[in-house]
N, C-alpha and C positions, 0 to 999 in steps of 0.2 A: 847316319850319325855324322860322318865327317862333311858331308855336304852342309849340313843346318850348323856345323862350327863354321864353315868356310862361309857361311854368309853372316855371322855373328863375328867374325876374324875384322874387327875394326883397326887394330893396334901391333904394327910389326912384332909385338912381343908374343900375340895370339896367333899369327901367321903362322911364324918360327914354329912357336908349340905344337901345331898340327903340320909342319910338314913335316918336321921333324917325328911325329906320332906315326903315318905314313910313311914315310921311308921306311922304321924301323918295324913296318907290319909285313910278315906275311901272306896274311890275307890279301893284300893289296896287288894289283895285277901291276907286271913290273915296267909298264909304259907310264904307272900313275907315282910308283914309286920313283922311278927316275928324273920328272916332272917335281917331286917332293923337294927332292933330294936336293938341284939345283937351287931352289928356296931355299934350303938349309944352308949350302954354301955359300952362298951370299949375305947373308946373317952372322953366322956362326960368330964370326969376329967383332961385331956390332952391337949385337944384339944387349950387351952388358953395360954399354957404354951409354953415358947420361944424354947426350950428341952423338949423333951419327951422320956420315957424308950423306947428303941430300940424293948422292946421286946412286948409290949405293940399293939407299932406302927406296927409290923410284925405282930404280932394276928390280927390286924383289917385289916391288907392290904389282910389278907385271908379272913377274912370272908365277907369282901367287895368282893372281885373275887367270892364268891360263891352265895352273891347276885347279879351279873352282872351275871354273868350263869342264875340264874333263871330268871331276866329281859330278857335277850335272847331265852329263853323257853317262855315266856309267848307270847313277838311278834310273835314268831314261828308261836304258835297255833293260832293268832290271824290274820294272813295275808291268806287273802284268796286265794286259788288256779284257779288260770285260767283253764279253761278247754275245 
């Protein structure tokens, strides 16, 4: 589920909303959570604003791809192998 947002995540404002979702999950192992979490804080302050620092918004668009990486790492291991 958060992987197929994480490729649907076109719009700082849907980034925010899933990593934010993530951080705040349980479920979530806390190497993916803490990857979230950095998304969120980079946001948090922007995210409402009509304009946003350009360079602000380029820090989160990466560290958002490096949490969609590790969402794609975790399905990986998670989808079982036919055999």
């Amino acid at each position: 589920m958060w992987l197929e947002s994480s490729l649907e995540a076109q719009s700082h404002r849907r980034m925010h909303a899933l990593a934010l979702e993530i951080f705040g999950s349980d479920a979530a192992p806390p190497e993916l959570r803490k990857a979230a979490r950095k998304v969120v804080r980079l946001l948090e302050d922007v995210i409402e604003l009509p304009i946003a620092d350009g360079k602000i918004l380029t820090k989160a668009s990466k560290k958002f791809a490096k949490l969609a990486v590790m969402l794609e790492a975790i399905a990986t291991e998670e989808t079982p192998i036919a055999a």
